[in-house]
Backbone as a ProteinNet text record, in pm:
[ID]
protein_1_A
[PRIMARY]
XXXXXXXXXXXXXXXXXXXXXXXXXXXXXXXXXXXXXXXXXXXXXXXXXXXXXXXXXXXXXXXXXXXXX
[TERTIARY]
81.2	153.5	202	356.4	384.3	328.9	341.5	331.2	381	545.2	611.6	593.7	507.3	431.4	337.9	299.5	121.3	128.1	249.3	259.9	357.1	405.8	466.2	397.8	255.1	183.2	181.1	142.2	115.2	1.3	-94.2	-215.1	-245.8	-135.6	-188	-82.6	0.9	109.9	-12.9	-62.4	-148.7	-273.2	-293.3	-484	-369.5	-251.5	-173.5	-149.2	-85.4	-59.6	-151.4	-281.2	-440.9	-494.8	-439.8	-523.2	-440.7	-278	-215.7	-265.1	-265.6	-335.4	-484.6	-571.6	-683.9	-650.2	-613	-533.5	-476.7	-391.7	-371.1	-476.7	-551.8	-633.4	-762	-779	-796.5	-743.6	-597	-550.3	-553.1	-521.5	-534.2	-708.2	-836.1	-933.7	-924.6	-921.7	-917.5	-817	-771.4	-750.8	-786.9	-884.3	-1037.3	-1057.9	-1085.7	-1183.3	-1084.4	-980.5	-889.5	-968.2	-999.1	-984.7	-1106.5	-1253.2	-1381.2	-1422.2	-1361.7	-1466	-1540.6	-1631	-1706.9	-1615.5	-1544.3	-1431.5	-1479	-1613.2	-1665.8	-1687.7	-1705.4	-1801.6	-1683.3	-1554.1	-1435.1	-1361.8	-1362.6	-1318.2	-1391	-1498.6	-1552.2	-1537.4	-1559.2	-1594.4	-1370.1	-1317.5	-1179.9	-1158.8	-1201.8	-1193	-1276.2	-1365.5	-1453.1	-1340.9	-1302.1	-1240.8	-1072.5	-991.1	-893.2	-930.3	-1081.9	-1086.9	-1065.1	-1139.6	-1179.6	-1008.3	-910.8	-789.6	-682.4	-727	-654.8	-752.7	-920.4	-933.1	-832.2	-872.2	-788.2	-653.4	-598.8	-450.8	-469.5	-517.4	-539.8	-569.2	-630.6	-665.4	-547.6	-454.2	-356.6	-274.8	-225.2	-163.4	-181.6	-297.2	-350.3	-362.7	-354.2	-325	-176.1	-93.3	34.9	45.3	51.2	67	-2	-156.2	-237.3	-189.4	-85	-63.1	-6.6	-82.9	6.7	-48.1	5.8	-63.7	-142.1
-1830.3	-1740	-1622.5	-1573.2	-1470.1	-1346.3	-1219.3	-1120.5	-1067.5	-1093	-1059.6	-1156.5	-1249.8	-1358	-1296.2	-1204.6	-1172.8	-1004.5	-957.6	-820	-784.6	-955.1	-951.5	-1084.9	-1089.2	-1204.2	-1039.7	-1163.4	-1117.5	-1039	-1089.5	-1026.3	-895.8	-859	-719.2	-616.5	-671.4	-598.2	-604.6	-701.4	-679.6	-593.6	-586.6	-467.9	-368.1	-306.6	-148.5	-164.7	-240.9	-213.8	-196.7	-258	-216.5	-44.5	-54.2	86.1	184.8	165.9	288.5	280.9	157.9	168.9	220	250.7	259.6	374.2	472.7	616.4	667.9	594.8	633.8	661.3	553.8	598.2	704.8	771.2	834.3	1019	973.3	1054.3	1099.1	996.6	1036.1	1071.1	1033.1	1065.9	1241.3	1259.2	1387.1	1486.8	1428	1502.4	1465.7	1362.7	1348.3	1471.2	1576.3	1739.1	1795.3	1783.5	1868.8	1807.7	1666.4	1634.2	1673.7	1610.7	1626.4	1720.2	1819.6	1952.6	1842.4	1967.9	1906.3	1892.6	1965.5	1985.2	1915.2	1986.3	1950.1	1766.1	1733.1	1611.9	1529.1	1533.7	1426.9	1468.7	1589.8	1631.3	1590.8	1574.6	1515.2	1354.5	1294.8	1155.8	1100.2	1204.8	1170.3	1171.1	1259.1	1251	1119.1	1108.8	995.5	847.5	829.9	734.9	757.9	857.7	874.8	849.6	910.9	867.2	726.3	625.5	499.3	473.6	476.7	437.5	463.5	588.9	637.5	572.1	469.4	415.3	280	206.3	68.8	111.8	181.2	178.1	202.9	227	294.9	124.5	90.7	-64.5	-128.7	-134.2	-227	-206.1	-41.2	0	-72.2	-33.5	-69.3	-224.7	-287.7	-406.8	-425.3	-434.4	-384.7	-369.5	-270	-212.6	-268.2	-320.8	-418.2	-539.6	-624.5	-726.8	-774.2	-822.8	-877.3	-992.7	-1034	-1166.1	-1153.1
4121.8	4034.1	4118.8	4090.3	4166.6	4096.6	4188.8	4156.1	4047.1	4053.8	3918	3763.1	3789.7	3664.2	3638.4	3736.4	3702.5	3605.5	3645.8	3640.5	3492.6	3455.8	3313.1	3213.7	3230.3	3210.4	3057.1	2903.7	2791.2	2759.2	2845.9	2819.3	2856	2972.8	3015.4	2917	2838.1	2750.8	2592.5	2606.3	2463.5	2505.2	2589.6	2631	2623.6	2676.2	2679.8	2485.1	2415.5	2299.1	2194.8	2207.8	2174.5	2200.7	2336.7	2373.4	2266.3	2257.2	2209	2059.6	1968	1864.7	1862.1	1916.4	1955.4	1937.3	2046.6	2009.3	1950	1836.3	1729.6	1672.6	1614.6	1572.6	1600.2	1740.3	1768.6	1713.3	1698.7	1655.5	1467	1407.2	1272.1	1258.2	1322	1290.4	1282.6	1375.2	1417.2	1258.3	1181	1084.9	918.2	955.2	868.2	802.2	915	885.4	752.9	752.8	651.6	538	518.9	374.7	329.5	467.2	390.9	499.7	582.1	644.7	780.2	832.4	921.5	1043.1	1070.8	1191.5	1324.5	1368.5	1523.9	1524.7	1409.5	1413.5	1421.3	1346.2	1354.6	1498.4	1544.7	1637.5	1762.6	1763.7	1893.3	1848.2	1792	1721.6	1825.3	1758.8	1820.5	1926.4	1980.2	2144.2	2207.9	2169.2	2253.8	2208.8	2049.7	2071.4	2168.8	2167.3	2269.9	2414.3	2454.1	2617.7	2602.2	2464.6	2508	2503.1	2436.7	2419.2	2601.7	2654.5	2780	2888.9	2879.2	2952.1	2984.8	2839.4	2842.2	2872.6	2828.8	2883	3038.9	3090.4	3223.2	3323.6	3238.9	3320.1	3312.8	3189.1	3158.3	3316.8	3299.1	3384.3	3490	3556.3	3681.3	3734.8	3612	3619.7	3654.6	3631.2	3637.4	3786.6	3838.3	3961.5	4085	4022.7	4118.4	4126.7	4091.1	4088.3	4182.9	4267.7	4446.1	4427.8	4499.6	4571.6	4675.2
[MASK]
+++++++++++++++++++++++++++++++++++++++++++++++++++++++++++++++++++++

């Protein structure tokens, strides 16, 4: 498989389109606190799921860019 098969192979476009949903949802958590309070707790709870969303995208990437032969 070439480089450019490996670097537009589906799977590494579905782990990047996961992560950004992942971060979305990262994002709407984070405004949880308006409806039921408790600010710190949705507010950290969001962040931990955004790192997990900017890891996987981070691999997709790297997948991407690592792709040589």
């Amino acid at each position: 498989m070439s480089s450019m098969q490996k670097a537009n192979s589906p799977s590494i476009y579905l782990i990047i389109s996961a992560a950004t949903i992942i971060g979305l949802v990262g994002v709407f958590f984070r405004f949880l606190d308006q409806i039921w309070g408790h600010g710190f707790i949705f507010t950290s709870v969001s962040n931990v799921i955004l790192v997990i969303g900017i890891l996987i995208s981070l691999k997709g990437v790297f997948a991407i860019l690592g792709a040589k032969d």
